[in-house]
C-alpha positions in Angstrom: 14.6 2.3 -3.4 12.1 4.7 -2.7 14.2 8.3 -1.5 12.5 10.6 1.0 12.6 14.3 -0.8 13.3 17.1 0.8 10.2 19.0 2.6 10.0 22.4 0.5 9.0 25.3 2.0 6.0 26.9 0.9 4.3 29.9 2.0 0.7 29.6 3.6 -0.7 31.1 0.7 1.3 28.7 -1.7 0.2 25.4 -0.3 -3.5 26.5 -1.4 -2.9 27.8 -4.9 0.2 25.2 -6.0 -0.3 21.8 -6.2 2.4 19.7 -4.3 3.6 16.4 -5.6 4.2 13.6 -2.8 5.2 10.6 -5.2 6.8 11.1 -8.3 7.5 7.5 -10.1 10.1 8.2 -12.9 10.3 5.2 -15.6 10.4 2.6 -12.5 11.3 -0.7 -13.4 10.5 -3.8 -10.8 12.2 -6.7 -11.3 11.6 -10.3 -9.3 14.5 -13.3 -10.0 13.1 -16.6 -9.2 15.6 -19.2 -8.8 15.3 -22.1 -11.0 15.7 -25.9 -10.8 19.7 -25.9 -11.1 22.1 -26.8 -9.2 22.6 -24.9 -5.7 19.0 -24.2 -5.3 18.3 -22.7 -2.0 22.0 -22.3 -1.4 22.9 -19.0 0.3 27.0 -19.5 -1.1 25.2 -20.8 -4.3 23.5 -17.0 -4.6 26.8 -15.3 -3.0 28.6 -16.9 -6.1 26.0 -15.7 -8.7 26.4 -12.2 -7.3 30.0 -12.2 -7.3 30.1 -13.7 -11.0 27.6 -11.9 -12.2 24.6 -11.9 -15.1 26.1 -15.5 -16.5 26.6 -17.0 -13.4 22.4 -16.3 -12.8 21.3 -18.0 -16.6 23.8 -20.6 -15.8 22.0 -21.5 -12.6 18.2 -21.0 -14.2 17.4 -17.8 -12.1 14.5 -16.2 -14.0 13.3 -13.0 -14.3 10.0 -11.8 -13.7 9.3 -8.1 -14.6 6.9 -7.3 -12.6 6.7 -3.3 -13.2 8.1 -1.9 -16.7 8.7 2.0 -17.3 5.9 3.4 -15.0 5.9 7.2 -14.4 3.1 9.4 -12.5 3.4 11.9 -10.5 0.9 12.4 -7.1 -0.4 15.3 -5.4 -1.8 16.1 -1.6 -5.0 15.7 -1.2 -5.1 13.7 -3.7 -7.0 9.9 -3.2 -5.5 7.6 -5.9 -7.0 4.0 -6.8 -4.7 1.5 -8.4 -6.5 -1.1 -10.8 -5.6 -3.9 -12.6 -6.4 -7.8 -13.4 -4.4 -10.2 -10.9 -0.6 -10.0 -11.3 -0.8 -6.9 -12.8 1.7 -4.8 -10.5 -0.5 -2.9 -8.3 0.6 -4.1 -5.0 4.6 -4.5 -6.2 4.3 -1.0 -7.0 3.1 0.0 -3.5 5.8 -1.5 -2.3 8.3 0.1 -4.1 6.9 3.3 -3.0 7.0 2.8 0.7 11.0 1.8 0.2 10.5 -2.0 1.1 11.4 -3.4 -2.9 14.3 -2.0 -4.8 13.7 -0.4 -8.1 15.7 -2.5 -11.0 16.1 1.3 -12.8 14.2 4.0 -12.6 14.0 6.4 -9.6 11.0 7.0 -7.0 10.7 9.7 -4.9 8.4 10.5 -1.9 7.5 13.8 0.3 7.5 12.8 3.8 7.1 9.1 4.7 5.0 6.7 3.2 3.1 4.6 5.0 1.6 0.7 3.5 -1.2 -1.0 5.1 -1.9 -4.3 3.9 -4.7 -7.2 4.4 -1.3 -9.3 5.1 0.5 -6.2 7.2 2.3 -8.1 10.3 0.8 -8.4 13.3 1.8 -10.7 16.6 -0.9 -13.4 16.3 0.3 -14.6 19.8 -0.1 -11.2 21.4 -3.5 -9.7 22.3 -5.3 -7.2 20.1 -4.6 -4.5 22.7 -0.6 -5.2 22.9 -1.1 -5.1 19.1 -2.6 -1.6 18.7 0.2 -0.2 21.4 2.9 -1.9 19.5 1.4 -1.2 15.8 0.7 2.8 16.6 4.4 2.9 18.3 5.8 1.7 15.1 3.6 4.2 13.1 5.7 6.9 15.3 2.8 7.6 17.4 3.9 8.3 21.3 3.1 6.7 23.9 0.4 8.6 24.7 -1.3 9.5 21.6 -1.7 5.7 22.2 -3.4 5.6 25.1 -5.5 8.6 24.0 -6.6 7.1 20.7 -6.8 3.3 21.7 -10.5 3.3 22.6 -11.1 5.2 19.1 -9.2 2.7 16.9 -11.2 -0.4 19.2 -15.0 1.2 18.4 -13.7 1.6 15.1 -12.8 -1.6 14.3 -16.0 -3.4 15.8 -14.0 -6.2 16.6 -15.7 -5.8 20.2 -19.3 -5.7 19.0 -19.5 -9.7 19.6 -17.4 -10.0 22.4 -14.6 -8.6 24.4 -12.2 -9.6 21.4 -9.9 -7.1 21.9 -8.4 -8.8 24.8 -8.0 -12.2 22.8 -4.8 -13.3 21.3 -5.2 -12.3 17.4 -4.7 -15.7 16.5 -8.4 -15.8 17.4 -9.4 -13.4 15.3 -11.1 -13.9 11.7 -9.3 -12.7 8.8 -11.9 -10.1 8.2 -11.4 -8.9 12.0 -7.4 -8.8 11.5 -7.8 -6.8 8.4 -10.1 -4.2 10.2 -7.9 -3.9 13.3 -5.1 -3.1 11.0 -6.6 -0.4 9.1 -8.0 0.9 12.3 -4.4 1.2 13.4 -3.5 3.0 10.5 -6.4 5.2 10.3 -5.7 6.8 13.8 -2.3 8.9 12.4 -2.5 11.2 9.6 0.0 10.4 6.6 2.4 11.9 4.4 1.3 9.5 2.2 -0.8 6.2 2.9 -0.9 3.0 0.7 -4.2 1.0 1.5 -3.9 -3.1 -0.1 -7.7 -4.1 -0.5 -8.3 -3.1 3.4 -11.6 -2.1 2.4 -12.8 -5.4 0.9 -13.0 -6.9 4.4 -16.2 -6.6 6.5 -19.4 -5.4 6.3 -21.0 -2.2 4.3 -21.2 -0.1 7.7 -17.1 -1.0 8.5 -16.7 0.2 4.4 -18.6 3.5 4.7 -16.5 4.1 8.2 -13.0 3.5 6.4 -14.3 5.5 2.9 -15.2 8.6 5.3 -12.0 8.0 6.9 -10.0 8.0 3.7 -11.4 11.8 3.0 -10.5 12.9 6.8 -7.0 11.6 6.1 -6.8 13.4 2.5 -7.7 16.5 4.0 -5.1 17.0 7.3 -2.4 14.9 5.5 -1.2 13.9 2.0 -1.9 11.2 -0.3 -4.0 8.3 -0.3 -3.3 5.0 -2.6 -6.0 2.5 -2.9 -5.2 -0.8 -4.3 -8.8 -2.7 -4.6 -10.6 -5.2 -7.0 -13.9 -3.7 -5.4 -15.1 -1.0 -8.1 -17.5 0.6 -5.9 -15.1 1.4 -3.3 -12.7 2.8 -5.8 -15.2 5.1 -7.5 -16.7 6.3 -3.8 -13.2 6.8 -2.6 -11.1 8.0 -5.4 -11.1 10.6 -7.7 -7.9 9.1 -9.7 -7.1 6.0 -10.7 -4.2 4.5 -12.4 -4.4 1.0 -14.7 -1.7 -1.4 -14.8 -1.9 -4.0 -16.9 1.1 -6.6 -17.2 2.8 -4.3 -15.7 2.7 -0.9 -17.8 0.7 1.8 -17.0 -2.4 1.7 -19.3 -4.0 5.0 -18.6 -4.0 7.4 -15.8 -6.8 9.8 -15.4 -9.8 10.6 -13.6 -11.8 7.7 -12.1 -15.3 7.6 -14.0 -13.5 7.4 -17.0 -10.6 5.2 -16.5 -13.1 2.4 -14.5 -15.2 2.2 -17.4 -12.2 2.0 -20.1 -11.5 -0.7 -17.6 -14.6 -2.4 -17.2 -15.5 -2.7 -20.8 -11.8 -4.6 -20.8 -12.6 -6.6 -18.2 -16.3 -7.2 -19.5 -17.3 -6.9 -16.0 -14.8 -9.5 -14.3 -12.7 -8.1 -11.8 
């Protein structure tokens, strides 16, 4: 799992000439076991037993292994905005998850400064609950009070747009597009500065004016807090928003450098396909 490092203390005039690492991956391996078709499928005792017996007791019921992540190592700095590329099933968004301490690592160690925060096109929010409760209830669980709340709801709602058509907001979010859930939910996110803050293909939804609004907000949040991961199959946004980006590729880290150069390696692997 992902371990929260201590905060060091640095001097006023240290924090501007050293750089200071908020993730540092060491040799993480992610591994997913899929149950297969034998017997006990589904079982709860049927897993309990595997557990308790061990490796042979998994091949003996089919569970396979999918390794999803294999020996990846970086380290990233404050300030620092970091895309994360790859072709589908490539690792990017396991890896993010790992990070903010919600999949175990099967070896390997991760370690954060401060607390990581993932947003996500699929992050939960209460379809049955209106997108005001939702903002209260999503900035309470960021660790926003009460009333940095109520001072910053009308900010995350302009934001958003989701009211530019209507009085949305007010509407259960089961109402909502997906395009207009994904917005709220970065907008939610946007309104706290992060230690560090995983973004999973947020940008992709809505229109170019929403994009240029969540690019801008990305350098705000690199400059009064940490680090900024953005996982995206949108080039454009990566190279207007980043100025690192790491390639996985089956898994394994295939380069890791500045953006220009690792989107082109990329592209011309690619040969244009996303």
């Amino acid at each position: 799992m992902a371990e929260q490092a201590e905060n060091p203390k640095h001097t006023e005039h240290a924090e501007h000439n050293e750089k200071i690492p908020t993730v540092i991956a060491d040799r993480v391996d992610i591994v997913y076991r899929v149950n297969g078709t034998g017997a006990g499928r589904g079982s709860a005792t049927a897993a309990l037993n595997r557990i308790v017996r061990g490796r042979k007791a998994e091949q003996a019921a089919g569970v396979r292994k999918v390794h999803a992540v294999k020996s990846v190592s970086f380290t990233a700095y404050k300030g620092e905005a970091i895309g994360l590329i790859g072709t589908n099933g490539s690792g990017k968004s396991t890896l993010l998850k790992a990070v903010a301490g919600l999949l175990p690592v099967e070896s390997g160690r991760i370690f954060t400064h401060g607390q990581p925060s993932l947003l996500g096109v699929n992050a939960a929010l209460m379809n049955d609950l209106t997108g005001e409760r939702n903002v209260h209830l999503g900035g309470l669980a960021m660790g926003m009070s009460r009333e940095q709340v109520r001072e910053r709801y009308q900010e995350i709602v302009e934001f958003s747009g989701i009211n530019e058509k209507g009085d949305f907001i007010t509407l259960p979010m089961r109402t909502y597009s997906s395009g207009m859930a994904a917005r709220l939910r970065f907008s939610i996110a946007a309104a706290k500065d992060h230690d560090v803050l995983m973004i999973d293909e947020a940008l992709a939804t809505g229109d170019r004016s929403f994009q240029k609004r969540s690019e801008t907000r990305i350098r705000e949040l690199r400059k009064h807090a940490g680090t900024v991961f953005l996982v995206s199959h949108n080039n454009k946004s990566i190279r207007d928003t980043c100025d690192r980006v790491l390639w996985l590729e089956r898994g394994e880290l295939r380069m890791d450098g500045p953006t220009g150069e690792v989107l082109a390696a990329y592209e011309e692997f690619t040969g244009g396909r996303r």
